[in-house]
N, C-alpha and C positions, 0 to 999 in steps of 0.2 A: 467593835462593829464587825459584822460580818458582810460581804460585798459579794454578790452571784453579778458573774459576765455570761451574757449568753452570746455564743458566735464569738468566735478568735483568729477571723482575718486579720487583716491589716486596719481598721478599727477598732476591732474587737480588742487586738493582741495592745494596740496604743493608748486604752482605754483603760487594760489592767496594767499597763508596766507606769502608767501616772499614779493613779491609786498604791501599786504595790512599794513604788518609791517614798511615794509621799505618806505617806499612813504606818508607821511601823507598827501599828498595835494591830492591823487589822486581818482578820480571818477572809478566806478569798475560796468561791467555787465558782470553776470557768466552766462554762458549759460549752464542750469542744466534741464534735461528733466526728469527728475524720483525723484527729492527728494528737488525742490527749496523753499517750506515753511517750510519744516523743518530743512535743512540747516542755511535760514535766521532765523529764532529761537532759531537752535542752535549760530550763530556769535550773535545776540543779547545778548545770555543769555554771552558769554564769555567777550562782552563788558560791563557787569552788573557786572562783577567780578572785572573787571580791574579797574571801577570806582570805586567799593568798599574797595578795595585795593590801590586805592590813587596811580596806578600807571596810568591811565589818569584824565586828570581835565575834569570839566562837559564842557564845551567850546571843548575839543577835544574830548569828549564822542560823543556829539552831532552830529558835526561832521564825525565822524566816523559811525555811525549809520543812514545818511542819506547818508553817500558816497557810495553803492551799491546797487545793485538789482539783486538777482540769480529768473531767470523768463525762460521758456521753449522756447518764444519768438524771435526769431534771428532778428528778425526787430527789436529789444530793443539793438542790437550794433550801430542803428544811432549815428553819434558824437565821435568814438570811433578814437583814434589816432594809435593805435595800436590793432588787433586781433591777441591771443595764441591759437592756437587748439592742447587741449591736450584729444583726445578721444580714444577711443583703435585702434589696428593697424590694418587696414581694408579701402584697397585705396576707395572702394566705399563710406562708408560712410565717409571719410576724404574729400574725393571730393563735395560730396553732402553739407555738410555743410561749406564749403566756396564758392562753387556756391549760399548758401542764404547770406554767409556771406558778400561779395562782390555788391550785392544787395542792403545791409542796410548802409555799409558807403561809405566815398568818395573815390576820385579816387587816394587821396595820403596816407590812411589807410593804415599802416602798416600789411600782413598776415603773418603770422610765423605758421611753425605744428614745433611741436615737435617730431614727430618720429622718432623713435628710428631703423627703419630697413627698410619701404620702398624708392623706389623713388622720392625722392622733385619733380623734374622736371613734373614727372607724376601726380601727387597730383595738383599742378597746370595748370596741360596743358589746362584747356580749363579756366583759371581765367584771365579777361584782364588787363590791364597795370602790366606787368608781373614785374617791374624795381621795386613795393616792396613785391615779395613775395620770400621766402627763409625759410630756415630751422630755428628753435631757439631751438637746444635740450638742456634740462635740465637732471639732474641723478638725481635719487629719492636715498636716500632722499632729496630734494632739499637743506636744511638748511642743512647739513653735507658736502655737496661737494664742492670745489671749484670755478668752473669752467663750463662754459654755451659755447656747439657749436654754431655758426655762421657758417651755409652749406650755403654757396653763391652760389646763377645761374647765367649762363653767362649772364641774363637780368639783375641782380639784380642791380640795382643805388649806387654806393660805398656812396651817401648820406643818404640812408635810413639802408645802414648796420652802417654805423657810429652812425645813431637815434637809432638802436638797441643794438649795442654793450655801449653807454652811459646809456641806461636803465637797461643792465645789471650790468655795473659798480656802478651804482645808488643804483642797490639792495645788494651790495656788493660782488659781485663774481667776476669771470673775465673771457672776453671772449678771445676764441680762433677761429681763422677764418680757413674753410678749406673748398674746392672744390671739385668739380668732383669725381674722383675715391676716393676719403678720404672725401666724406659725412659721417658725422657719425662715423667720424676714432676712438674715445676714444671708442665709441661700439665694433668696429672693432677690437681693439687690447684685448680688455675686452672677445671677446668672443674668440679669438685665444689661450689667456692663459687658460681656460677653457676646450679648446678643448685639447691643448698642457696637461693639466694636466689630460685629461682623456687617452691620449695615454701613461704615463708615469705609470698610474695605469694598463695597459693592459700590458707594456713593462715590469715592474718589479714583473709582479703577484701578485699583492700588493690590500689591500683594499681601501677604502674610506678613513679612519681613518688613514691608516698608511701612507698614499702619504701625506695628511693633515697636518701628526704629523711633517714630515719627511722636510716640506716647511716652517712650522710655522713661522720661522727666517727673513723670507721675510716678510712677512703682516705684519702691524700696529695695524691690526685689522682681517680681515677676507679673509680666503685665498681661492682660486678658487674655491674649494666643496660651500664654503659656500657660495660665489657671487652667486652658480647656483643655492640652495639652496631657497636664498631670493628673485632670478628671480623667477625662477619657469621653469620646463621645458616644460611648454606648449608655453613661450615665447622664449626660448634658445632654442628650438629644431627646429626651423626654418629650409627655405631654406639657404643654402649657398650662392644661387645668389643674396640675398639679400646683401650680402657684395660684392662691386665692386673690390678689389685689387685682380689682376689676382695671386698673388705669396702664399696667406692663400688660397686660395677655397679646395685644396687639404685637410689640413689639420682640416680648417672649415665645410668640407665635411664629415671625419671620423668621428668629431664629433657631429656632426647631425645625424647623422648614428647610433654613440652609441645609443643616448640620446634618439633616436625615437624608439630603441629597449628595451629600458626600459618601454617608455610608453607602448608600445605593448604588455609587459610583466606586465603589471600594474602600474607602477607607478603613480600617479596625478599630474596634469598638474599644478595644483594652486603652489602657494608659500609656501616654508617652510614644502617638506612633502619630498623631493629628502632623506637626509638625514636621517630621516627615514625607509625610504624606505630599503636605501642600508644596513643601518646596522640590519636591520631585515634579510639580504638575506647572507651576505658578515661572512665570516669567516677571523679574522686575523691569517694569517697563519707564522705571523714570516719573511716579505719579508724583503732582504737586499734592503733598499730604500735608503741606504749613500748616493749616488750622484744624490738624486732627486732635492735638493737645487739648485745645480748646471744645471743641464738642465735645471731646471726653468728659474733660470737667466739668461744661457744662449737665450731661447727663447723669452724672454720679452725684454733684450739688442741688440740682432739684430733685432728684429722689429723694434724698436725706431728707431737703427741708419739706417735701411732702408726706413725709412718712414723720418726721418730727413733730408737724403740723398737728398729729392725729396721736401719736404716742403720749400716754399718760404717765408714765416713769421720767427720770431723769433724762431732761436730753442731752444735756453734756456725756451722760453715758452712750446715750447712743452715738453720739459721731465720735466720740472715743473707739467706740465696738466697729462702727462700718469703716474708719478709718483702717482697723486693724485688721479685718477681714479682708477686704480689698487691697490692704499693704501699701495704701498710699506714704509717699515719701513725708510728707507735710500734714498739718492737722487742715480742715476744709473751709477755716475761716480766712486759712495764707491763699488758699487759691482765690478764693472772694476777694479779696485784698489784690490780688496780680493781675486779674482780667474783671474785675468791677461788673458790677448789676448790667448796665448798657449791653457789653460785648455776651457778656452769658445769654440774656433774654432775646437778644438778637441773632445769635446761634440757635437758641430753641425754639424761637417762632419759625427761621430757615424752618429748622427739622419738622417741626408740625407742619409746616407746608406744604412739605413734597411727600409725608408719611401718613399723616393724619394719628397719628400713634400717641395715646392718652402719657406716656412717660416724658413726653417734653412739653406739655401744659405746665406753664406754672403760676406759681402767685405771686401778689405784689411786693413790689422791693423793699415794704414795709415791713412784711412774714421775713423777708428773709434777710432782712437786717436785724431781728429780733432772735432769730435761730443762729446767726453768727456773731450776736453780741459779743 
């Protein structure tokens, strides 16, 4: 198999060291416009370790050292079975580079973007034989998370999502298939909590640190501040039309609202300064946050079951998938079980109350004893 990366940020670069780990047989062109001799220098110098280290032999040093080319060149994806484009989010240039990319292979090349917020359909609108192009999103870090979207279009050939969904299974994740309005859904509910926990800080007066403190019980690892955090909100602070489910915009809305009133107030867009940020600005002022755990939960469980509601695939896969994206500590039928139908429905009718915001509508405790069977 031969693999074109196109863009080798820090997606791009995590996108090819899964592939190039996982795949010993396969031939690899990264499409790197700013930094491909030193890249390739750098992957030489780490296969100089690896052989010295005796954890490859000279036969698959070799190998490995002739299996790629990171070259500026997009005429260098001829031969390629599959194109990744992982470049930052900008439908022009997304566009632009599979208009060449399209050019260089044939006409059964697999194209996949990975974007994370806009339009698939429109990223491809003018690319012909439309039956292999489709979405293939990955979550950074790519080696940490489970789990790889498949955004299918209504052209997309169910044989070419099956070529993709096996390459991802190959690199050891697993994929999840999702359409139309739920392109991009594990983004989707990722930035709902997010938003959802930045109205929970406004609703109980509360800081950064103590909504954080007060949720910690939930995360495995790292809890909503901190997702937005290691985004960054020059990436989170998006439009809201960029997510298609008409019943979040409301609430994906406010939060976009906050976030872009922060940056207006200074904050940096980059990664890993939000944090910061707030706790230079933010006074803990002692807020009772007791039932922040609890609207948490409750908003991350009725998304699911509304989004399960209407998902045609396996739903055990999908609360497998949201559990893992969100990093919850527990699977979402232990929290059902801890705070029961009553206290959840009773928390979301509050929050529809005072919001009127479509993500805390839910259905009866029939659906949703059915989805956490």
């Amino acid at each position: 198999m031969k693999i074109g990366i196109v863009g080798y940020g820090k997606m791009g670069k995590d996108i090819f060291s899964l592939f190039f780990d996982k795949l010993p047989d396969a031939q690899f062109v990264v499409i790197d416009l700013f930094g491909a001799e030193e890249n390739t220098a750098a992957l030489i110098k780490t296969l100089d370790k690896s052989l010295k280290r005796k954890k490859l032999t000279e036969e698959q040093y070799e190998f490995k050292k002739g299996s790629f080319l990171f070259t500026d060149d997009t005429s260098a994806l001829s031969g390629c079975d599959v194109v990744i484009e992982a470049v930052f989010e900008n439908m022009a240039a997304k566009k632009e580079l599979f208009a060449k990319a399209a050019q260089a292979v044939s006409d059964e090349c697999l194209l996949l973007t990975n974007t994370s917020s806009l339009d698939i359909a429109s990223v491809f609108s003018d690319i012909p034989h439309k039956e292999r192009c489709f979405g293939l999103h990955f979550f950074y870090p790519v080696k940490l998370t489970g789990f790889v979207e498949l955004n299918i279009l209504p052209d997309t050939a169910g044989s070419n999502a099956e070529k993709a969904a096996q390459l991802v299974k190959t690199a050891g994740k697993k994929p999840i298939v999702f359409k139309a309005e739920y392109h991009i859904y594990l983004n989707q509910i990722l930035a709902c909590m997010v938003s959802h926990a930045i109205y929970l800080r406004e609703s109980f007066g509360a800081s950064v640190a103590e909504i954080s403190r007060a949720v910690e019980e939930l995360f495995a690892v790292a809890g909503p501040f901190d997702v937005l955090d290691s985004v960054g909100l020059g990436l989170m602070a998006g439009s809201p039309d960029n997510f298609r489910i008409e019943r979040n915009k409301g609430l994906l809305g406010y939060g976009c609202e906050k976030m872009n009133g922060w940056l207006s107030e200074g904050c940096p867009k980059e990664t890993l300064t939000f944090l910061d940020f707030m706790a230079e600005r933010e006074n803990t002022a002692g807020a009772d946050c007791g039932k922040a755990a609890l609207y948490m939960t409750a908003l991350i469980l009725n998304e699911t079951v509304n989004a399960a509601s209407e998902y045609s695939g396996d739903k055990n896969v999908l609360l497998e998938a949201v559990q893992d994206t969100l990093g919850l500590a527990e699977p979402m039928k232990a929290y059902y079980e801890k705070y029961g139908a009553g206290d959840i429905f009773a928390a979301l009718d509050e929050l529809y109350g005072k919001t009127s915001f479509g993500s805390y509508v839910h259905k009866d405790k029939s659906v949703w004893d059915g989805i956490f069977a």
